[in-house]
PDB file of N, CA, C and O in Angstrom:
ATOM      1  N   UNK A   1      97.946 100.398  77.887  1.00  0.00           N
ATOM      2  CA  UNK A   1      97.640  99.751  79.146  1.00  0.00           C
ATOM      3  C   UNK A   1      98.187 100.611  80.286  1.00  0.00           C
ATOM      4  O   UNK A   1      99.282 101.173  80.287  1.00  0.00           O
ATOM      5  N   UNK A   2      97.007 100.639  81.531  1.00  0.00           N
ATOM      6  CA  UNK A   2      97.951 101.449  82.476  1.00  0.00           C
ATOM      7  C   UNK A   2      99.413 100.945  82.720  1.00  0.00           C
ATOM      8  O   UNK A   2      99.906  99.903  82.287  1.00  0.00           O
ATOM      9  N   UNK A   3      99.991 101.878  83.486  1.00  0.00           N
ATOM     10  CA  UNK A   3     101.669 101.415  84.114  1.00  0.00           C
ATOM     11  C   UNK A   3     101.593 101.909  84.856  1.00  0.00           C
ATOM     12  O   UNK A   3     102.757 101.993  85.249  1.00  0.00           O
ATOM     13  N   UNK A   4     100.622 102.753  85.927  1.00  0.00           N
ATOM     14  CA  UNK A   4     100.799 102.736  87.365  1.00  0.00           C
ATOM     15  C   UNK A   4      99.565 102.946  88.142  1.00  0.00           C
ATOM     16  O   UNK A   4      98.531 102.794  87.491  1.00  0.00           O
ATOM     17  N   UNK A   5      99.443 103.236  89.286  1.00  0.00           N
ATOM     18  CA  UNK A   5      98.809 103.031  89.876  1.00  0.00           C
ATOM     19  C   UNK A   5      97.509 104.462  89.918  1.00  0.00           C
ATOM     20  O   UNK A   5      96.381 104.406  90.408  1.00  0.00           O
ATOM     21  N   UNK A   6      98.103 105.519  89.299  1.00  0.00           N
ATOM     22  CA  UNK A   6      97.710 106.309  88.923  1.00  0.00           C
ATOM     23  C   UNK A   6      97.419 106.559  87.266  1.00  0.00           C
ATOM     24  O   UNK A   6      96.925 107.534  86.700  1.00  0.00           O
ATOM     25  N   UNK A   7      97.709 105.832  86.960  1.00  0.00           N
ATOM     26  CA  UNK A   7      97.018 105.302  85.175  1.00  0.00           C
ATOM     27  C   UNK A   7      96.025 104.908  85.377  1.00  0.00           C
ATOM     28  O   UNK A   7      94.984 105.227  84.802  1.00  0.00           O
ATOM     29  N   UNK A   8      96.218 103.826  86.582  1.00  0.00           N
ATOM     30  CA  UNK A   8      94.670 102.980  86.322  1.00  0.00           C
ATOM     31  C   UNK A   8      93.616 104.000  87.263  1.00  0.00           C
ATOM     32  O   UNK A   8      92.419 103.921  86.986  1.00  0.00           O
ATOM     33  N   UNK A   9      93.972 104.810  88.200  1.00  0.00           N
ATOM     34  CA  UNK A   9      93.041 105.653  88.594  1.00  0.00           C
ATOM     35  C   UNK A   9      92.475 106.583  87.093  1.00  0.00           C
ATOM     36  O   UNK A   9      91.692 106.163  86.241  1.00  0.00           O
ATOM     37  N   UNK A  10      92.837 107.294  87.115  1.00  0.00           N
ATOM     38  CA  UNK A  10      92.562 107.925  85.999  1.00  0.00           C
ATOM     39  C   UNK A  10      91.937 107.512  84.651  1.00  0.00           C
ATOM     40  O   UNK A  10      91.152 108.126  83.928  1.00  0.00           O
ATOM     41  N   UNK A  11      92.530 106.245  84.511  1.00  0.00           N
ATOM     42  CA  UNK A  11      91.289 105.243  83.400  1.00  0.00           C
ATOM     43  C   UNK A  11      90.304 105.111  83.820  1.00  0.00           C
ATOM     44  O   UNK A  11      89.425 105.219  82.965  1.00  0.00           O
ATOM     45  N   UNK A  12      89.766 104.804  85.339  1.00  0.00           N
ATOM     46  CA  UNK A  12      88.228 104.578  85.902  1.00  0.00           C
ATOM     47  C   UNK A  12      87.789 105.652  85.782  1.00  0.00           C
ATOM     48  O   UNK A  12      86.749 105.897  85.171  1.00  0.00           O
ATOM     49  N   UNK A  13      88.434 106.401  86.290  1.00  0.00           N
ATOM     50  CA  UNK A  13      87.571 108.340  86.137  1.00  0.00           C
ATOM     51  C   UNK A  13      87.151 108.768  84.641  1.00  0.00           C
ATOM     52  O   UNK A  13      86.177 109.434  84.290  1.00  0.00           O
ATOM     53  N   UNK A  14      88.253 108.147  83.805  1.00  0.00           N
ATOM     54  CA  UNK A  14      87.533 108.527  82.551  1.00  0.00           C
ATOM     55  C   UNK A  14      86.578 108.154  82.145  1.00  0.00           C
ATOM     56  O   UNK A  14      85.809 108.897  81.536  1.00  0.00           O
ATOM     57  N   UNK A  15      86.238 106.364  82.449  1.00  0.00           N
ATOM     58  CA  UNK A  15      85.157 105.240  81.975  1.00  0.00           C
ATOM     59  C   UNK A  15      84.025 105.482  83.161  1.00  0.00           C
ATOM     60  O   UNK A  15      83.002 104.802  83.083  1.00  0.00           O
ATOM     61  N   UNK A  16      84.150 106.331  84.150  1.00  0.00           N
ATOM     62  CA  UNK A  16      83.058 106.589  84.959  1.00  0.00           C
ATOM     63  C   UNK A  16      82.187 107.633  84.249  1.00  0.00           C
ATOM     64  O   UNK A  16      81.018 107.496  83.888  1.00  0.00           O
ATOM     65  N   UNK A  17      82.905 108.594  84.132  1.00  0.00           N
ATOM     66  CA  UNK A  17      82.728 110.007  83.219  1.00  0.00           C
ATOM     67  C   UNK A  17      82.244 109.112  82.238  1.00  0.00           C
ATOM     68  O   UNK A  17      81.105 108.976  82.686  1.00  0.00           O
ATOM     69  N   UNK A  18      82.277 108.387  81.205  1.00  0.00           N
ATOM     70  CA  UNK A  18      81.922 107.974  80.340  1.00  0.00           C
ATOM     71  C   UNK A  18      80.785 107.725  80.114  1.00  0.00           C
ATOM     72  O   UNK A  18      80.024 107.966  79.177  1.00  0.00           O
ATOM     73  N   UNK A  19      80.683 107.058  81.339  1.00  0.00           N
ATOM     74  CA  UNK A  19      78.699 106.044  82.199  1.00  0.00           C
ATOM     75  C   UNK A  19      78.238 107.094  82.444  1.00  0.00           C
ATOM     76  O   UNK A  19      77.100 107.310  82.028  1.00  0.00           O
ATOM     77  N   UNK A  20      78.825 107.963  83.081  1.00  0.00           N
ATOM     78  CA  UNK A  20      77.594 109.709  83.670  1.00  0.00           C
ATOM     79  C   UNK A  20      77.443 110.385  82.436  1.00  0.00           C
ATOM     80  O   UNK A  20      76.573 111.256  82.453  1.00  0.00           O
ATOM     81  N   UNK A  21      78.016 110.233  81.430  1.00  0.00           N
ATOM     82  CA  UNK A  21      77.746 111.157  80.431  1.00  0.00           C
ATOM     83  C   UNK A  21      77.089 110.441  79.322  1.00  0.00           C
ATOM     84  O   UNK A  21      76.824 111.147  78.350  1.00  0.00           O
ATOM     85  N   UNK A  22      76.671 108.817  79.230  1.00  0.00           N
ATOM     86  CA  UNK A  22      76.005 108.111  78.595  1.00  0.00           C
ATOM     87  C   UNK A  22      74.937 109.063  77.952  1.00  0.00           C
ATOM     88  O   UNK A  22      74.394 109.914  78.657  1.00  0.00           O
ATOM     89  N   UNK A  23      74.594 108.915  76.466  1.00  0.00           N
ATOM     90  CA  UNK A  23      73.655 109.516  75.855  1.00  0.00           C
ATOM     91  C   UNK A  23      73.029 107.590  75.173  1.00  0.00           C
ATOM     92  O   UNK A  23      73.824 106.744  74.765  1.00  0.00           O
ATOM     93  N   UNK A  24      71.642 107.410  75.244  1.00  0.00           N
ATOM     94  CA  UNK A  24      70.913 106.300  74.956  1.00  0.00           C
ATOM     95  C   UNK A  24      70.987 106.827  73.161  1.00  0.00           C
ATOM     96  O   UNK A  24      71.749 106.258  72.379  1.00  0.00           O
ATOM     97  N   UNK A  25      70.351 107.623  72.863  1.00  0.00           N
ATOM     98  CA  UNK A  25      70.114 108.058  71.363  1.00  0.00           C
ATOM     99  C   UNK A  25      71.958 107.936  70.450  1.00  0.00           C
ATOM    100  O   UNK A  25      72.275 107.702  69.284  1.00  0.00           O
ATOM    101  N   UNK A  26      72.655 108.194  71.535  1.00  0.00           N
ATOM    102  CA  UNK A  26      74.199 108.211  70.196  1.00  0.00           C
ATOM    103  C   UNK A  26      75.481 106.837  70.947  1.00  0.00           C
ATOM    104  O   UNK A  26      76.709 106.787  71.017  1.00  0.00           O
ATOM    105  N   UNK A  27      74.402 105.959  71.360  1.00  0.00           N
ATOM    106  CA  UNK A  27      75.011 104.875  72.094  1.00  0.00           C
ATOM    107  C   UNK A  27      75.361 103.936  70.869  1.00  0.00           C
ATOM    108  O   UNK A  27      74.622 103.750  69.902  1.00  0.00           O
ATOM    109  N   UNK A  28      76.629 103.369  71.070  1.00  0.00           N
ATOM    110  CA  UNK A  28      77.130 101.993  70.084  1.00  0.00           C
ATOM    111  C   UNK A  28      76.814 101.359  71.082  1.00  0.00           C
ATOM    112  O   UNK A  28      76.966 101.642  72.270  1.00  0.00           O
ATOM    113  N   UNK A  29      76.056  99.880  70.265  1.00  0.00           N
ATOM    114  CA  UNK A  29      76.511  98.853  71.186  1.00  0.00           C
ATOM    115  C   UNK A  29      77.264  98.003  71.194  1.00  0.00           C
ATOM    116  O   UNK A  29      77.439  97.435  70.116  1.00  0.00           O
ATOM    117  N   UNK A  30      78.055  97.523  72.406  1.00  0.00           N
ATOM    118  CA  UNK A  30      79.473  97.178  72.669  1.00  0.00           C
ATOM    119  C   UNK A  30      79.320  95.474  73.383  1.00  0.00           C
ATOM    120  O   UNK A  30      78.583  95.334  74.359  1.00  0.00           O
ATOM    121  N   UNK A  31      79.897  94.538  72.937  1.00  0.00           N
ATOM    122  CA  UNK A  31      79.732  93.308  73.196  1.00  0.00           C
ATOM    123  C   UNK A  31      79.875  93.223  75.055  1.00  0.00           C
ATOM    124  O   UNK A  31      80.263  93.999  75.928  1.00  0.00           O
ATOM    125  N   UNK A  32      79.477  92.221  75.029  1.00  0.00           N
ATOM    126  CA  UNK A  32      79.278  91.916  76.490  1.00  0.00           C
ATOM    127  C   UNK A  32      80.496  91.492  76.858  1.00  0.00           C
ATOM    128  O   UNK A  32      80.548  91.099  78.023  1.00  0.00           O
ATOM    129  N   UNK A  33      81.396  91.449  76.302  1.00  0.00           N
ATOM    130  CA  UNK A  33      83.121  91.254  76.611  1.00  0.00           C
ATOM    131  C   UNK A  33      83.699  92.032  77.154  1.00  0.00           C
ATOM    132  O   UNK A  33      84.488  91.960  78.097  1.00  0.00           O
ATOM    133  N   UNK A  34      83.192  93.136  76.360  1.00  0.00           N
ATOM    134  CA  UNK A  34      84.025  94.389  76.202  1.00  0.00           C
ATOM    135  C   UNK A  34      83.112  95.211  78.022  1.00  0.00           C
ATOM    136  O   UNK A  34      83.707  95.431  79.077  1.00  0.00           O
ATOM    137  N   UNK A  35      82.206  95.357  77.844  1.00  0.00           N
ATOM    138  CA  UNK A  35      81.487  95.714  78.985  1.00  0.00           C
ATOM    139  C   UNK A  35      82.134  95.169  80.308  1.00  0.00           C
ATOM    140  O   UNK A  35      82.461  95.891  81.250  1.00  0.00           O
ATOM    141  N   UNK A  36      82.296  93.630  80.256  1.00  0.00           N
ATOM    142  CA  UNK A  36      82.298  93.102  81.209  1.00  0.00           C
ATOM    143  C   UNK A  36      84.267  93.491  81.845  1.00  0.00           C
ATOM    144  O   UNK A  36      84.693  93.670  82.986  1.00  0.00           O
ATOM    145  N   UNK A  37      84.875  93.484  80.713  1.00  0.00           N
ATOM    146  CA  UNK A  37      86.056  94.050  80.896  1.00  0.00           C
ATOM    147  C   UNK A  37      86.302  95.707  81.636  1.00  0.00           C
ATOM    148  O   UNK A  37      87.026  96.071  82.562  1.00  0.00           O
ATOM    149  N   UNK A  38      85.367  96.430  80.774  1.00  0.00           N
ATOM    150  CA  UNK A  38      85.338  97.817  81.734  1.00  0.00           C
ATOM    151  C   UNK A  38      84.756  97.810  82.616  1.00  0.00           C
ATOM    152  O   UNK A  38      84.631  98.932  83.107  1.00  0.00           O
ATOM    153  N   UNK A  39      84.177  96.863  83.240  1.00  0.00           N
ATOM    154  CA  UNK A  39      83.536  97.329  84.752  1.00  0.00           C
ATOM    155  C   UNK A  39      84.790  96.356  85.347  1.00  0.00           C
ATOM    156  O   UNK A  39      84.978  96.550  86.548  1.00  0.00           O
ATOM    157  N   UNK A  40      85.535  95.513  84.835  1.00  0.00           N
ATOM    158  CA  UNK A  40      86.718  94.565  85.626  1.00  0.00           C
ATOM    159  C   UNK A  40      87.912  96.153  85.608  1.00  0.00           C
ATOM    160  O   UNK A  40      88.920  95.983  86.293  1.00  0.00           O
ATOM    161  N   UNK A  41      87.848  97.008  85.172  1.00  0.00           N
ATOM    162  CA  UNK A  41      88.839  98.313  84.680  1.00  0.00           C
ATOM    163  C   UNK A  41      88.774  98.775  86.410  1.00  0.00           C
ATOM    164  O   UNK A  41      89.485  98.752  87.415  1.00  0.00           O
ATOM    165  N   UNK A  42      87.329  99.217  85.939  1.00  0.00           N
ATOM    166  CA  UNK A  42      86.931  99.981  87.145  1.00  0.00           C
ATOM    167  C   UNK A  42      86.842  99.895  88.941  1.00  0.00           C
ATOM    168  O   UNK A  42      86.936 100.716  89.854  1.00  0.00           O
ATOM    169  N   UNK A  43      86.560  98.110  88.813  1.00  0.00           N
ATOM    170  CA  UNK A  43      86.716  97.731  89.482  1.00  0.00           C
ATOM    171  C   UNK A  43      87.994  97.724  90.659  1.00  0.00           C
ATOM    172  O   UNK A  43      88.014  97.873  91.881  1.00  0.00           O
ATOM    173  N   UNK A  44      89.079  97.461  89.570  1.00  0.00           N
ATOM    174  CA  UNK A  44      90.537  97.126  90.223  1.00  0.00           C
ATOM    175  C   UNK A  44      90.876  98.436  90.516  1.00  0.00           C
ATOM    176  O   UNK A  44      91.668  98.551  91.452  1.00  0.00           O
ATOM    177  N   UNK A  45      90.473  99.539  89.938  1.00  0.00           N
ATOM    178  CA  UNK A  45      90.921 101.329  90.332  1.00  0.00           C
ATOM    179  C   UNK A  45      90.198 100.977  91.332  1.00  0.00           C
ATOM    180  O   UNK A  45      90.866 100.191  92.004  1.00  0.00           O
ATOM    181  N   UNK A  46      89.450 101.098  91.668  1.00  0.00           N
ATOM    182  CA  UNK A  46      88.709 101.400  93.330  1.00  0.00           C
ATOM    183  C   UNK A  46      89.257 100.482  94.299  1.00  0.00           C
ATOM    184  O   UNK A  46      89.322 100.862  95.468  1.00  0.00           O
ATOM    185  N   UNK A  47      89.842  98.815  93.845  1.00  0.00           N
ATOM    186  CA  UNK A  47      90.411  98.352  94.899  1.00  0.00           C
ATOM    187  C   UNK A  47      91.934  98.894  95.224  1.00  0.00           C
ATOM    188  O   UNK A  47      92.609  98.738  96.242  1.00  0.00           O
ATOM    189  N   UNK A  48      92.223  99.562  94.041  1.00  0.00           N
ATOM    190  CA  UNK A  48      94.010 100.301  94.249  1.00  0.00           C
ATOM    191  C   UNK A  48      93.881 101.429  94.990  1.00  0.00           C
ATOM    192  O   UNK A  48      94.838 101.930  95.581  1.00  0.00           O
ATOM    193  N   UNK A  49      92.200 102.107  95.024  1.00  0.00           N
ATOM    194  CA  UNK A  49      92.173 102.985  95.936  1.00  0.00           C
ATOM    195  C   UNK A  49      91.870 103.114  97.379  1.00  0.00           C
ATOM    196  O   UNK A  49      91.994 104.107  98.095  1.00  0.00           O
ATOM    197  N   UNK A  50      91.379 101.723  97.725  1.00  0.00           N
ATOM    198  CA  UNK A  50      91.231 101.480  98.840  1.00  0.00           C
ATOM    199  C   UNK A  50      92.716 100.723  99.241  1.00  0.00           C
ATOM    200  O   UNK A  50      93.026 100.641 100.429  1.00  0.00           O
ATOM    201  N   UNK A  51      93.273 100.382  98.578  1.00  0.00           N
ATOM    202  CA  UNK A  51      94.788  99.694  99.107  1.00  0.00           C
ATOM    203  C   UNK A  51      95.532 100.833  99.427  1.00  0.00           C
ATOM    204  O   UNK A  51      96.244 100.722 100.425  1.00  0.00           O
ATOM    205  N   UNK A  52      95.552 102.205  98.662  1.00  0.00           N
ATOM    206  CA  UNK A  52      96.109 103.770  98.616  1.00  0.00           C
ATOM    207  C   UNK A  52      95.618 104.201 100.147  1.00  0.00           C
ATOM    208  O   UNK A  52      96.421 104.568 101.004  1.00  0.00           O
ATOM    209  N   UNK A  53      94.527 104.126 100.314  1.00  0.00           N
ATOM    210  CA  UNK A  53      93.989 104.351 102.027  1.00  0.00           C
ATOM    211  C   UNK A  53      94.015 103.687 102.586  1.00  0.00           C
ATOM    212  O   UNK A  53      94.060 104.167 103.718  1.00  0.00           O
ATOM    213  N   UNK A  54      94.024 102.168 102.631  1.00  0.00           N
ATOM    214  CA  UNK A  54      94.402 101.600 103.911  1.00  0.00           C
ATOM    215  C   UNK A  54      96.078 101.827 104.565  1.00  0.00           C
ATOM    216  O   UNK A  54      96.443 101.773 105.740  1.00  0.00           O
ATOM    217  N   UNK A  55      96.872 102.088 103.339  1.00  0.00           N
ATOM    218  CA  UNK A  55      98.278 102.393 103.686  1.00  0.00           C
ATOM    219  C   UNK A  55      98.487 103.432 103.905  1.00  0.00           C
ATOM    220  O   UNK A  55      99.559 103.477 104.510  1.00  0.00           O
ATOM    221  N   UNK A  56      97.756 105.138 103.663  1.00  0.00           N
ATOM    222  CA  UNK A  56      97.812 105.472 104.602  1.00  0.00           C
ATOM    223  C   UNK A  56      97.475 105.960 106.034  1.00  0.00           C
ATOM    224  O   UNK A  56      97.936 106.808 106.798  1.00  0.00           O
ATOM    225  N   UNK A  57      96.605 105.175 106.060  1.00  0.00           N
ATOM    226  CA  UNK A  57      95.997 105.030 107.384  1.00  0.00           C
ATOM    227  C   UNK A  57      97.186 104.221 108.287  1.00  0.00           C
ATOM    228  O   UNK A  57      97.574 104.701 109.351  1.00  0.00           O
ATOM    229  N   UNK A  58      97.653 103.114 107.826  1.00  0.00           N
ATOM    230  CA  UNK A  58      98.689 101.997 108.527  1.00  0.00           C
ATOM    231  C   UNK A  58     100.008 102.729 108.649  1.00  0.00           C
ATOM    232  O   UNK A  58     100.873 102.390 109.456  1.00  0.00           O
ATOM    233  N   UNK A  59     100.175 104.173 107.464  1.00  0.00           N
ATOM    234  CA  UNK A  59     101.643 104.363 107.855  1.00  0.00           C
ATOM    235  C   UNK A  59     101.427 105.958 108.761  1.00  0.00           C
ATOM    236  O   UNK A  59     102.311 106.660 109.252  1.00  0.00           O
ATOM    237  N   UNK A  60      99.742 106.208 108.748  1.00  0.00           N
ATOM    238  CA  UNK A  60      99.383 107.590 109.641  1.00  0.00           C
ATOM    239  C   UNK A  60      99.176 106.675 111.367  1.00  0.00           C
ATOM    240  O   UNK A  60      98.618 107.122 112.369  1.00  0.00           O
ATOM    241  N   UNK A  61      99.737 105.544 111.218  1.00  0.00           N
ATOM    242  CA  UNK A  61      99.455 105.076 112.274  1.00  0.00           C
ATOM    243  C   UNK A  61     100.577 104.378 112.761  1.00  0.00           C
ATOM    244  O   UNK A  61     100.534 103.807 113.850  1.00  0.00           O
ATOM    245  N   UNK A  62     101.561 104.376 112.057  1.00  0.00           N
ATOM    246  CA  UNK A  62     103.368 103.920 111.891  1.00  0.00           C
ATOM    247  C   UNK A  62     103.619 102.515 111.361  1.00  0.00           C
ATOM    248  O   UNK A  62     104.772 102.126 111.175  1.00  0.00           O
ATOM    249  N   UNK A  63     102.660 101.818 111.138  1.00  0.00           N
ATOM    250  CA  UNK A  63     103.176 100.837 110.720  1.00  0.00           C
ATOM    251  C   UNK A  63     104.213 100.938 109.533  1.00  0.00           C
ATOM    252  O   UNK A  63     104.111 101.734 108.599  1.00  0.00           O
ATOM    253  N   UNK A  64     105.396  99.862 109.731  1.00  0.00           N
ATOM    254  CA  UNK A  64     106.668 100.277 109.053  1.00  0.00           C
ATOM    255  C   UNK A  64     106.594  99.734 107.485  1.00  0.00           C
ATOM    256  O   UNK A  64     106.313  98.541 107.595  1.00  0.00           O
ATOM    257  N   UNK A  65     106.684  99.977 106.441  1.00  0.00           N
ATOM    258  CA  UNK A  65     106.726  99.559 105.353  1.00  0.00           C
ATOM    259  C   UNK A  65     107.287  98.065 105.329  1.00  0.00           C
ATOM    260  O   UNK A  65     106.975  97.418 104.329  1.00  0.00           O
ATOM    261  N   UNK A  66     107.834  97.620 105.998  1.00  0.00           N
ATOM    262  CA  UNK A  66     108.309  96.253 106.178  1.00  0.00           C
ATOM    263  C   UNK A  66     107.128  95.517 106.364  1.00  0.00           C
ATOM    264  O   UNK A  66     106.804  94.595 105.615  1.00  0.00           O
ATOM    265  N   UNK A  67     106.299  95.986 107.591  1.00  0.00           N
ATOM    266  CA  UNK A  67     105.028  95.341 107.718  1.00  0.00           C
ATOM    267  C   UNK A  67     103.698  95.531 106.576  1.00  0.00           C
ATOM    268  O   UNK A  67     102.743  94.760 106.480  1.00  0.00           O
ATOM    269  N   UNK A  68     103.935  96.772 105.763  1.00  0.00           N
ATOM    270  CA  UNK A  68     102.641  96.600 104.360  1.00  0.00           C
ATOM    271  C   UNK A  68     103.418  96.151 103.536  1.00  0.00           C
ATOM    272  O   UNK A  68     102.786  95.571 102.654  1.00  0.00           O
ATOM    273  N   UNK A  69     104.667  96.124 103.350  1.00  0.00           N
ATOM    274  CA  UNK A  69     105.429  94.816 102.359  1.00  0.00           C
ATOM    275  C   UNK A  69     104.804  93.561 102.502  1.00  0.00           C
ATOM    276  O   UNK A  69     104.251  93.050 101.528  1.00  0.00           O
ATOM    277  N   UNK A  70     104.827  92.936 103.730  1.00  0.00           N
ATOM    278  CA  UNK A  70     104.372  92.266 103.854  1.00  0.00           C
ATOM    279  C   UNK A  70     102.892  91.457 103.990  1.00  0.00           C
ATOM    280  O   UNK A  70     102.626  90.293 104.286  1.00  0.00           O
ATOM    281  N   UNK A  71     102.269  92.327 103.724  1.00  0.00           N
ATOM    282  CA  UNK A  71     100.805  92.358 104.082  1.00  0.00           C
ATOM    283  C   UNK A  71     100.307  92.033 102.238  1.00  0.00           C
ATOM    284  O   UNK A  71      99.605  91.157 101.732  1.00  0.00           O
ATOM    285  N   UNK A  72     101.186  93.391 101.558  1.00  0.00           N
ATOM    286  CA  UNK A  72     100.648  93.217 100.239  1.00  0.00           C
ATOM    287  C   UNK A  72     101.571  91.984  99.598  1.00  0.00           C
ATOM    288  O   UNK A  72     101.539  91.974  98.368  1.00  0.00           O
ATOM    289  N   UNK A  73     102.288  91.071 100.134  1.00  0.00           N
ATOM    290  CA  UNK A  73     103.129  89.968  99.851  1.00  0.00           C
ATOM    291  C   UNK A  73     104.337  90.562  98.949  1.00  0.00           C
ATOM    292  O   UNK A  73     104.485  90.066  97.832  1.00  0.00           O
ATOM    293  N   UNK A  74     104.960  91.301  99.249  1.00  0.00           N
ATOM    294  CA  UNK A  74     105.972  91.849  98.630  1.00  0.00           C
ATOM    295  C   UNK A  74     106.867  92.790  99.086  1.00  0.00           C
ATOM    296  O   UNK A  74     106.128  93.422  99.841  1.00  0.00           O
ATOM    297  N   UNK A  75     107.892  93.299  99.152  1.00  0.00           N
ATOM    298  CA  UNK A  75     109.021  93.705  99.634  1.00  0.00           C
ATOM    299  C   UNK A  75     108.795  94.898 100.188  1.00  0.00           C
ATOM    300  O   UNK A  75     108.047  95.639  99.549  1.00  0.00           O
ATOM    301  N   UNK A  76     109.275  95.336 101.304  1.00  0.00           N
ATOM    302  CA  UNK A  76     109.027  97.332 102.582  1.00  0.00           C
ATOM    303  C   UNK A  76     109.860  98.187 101.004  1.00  0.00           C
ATOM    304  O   UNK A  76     109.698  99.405 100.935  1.00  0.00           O
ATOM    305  N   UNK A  77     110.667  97.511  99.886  1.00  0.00           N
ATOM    306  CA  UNK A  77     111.565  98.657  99.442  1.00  0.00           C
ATOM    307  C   UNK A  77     109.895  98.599  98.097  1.00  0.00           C
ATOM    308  O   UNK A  77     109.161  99.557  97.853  1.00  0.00           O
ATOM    309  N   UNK A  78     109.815  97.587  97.677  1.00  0.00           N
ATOM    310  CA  UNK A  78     108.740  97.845  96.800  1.00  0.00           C
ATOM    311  C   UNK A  78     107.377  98.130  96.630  1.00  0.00           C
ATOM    312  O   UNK A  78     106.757  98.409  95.603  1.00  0.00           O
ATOM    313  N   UNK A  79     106.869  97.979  98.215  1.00  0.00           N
ATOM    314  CA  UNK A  79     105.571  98.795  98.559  1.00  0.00           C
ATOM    315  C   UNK A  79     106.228 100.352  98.376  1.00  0.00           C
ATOM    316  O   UNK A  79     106.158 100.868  97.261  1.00  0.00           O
ATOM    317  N   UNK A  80     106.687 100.881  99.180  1.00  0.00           N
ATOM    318  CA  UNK A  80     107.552 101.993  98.938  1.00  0.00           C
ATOM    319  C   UNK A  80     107.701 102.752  97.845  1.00  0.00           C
ATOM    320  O   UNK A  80     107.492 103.958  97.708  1.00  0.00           O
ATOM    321  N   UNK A  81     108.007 102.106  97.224  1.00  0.00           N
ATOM    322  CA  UNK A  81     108.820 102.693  95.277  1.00  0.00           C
ATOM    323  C   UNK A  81     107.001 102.656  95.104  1.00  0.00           C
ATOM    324  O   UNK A  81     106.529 103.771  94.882  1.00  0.00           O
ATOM    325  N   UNK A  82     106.288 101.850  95.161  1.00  0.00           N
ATOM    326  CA  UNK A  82     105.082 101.714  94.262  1.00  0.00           C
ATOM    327  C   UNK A  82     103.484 102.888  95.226  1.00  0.00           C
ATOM    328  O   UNK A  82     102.691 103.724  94.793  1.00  0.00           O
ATOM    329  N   UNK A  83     103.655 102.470  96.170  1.00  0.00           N
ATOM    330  CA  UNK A  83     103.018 103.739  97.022  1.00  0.00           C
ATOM    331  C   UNK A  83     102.994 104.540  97.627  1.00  0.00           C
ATOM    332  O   UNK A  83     102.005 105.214  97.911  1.00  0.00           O
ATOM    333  N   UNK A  84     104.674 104.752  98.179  1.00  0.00           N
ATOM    334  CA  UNK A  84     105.024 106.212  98.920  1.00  0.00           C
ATOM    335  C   UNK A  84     105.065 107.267  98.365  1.00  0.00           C
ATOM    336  O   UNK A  84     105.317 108.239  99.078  1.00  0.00           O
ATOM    337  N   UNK A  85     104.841 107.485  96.927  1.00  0.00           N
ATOM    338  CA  UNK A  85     105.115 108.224  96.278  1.00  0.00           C
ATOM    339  C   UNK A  85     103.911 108.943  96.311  1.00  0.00           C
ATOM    340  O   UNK A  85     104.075 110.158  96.430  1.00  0.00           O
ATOM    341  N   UNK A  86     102.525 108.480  96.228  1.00  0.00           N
ATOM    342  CA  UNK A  86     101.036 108.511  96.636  1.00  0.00           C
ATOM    343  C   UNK A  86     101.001 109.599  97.922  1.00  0.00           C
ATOM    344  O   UNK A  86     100.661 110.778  97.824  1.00  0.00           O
ATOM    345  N   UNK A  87     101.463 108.870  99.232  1.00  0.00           N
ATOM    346  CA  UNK A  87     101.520 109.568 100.345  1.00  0.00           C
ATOM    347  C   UNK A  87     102.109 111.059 100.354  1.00  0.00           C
ATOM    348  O   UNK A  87     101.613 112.158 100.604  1.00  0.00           O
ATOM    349  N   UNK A  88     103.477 110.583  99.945  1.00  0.00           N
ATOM    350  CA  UNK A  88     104.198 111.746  99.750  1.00  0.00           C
ATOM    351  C   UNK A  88     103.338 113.073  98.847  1.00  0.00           C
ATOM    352  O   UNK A  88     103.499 114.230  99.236  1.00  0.00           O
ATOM    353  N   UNK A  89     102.869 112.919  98.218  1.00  0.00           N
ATOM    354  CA  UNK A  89     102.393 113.992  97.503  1.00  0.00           C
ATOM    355  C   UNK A  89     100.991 114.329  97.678  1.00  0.00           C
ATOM    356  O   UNK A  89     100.348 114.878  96.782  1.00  0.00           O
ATOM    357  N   UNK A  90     100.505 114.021  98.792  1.00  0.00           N
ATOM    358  CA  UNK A  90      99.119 114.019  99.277  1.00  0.00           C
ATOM    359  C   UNK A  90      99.305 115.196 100.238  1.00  0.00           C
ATOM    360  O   UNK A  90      98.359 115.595 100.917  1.00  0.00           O
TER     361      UNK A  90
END
């Protein structure tokens, strides 16, 4: 299971890659559970990536980690620990 926020990026990229590289002739077919679960995969990577850009847009614009603590309902030290690390290395 992912464990960060960059696990689960990287799981969509793989299961995207997966869909672009679909071959019909050497296809299993896979229950509608299972389907409906990887597009719920994929889904939540693209909303972690738009949460990844709206913050830094909000902190290229100063808003203080106190205030996207609060926004994402949770603490300026644990937005921080969980997405500055993102910024920082961008």
């Amino acid at each position: 299971m992912p464990r960060s926020i960059q696990d689960i990026l990287d799981h969509a990229n793989e299961l995207a890659q997966r869909f672009e590289d679909f071959d019909a002739d050497e296809a299993e077919e896979i229950s509608v559970e299972e389907y409906l679960l990887e597009r719920a995969v994929v889904a939540r990577a693209r909303c972690e990536q738009q949460i990844l850009d709206a913050i830094a847009k909000a902190r290229a614009a100063e808003l203080s980690w106190q205030k996207i603590g609060e926004l994402l309902g949770t603490s300026a030290q644990a937005a921080h620990q969980r997405y500055g690390v993102f910024l920082e290395s961008a």
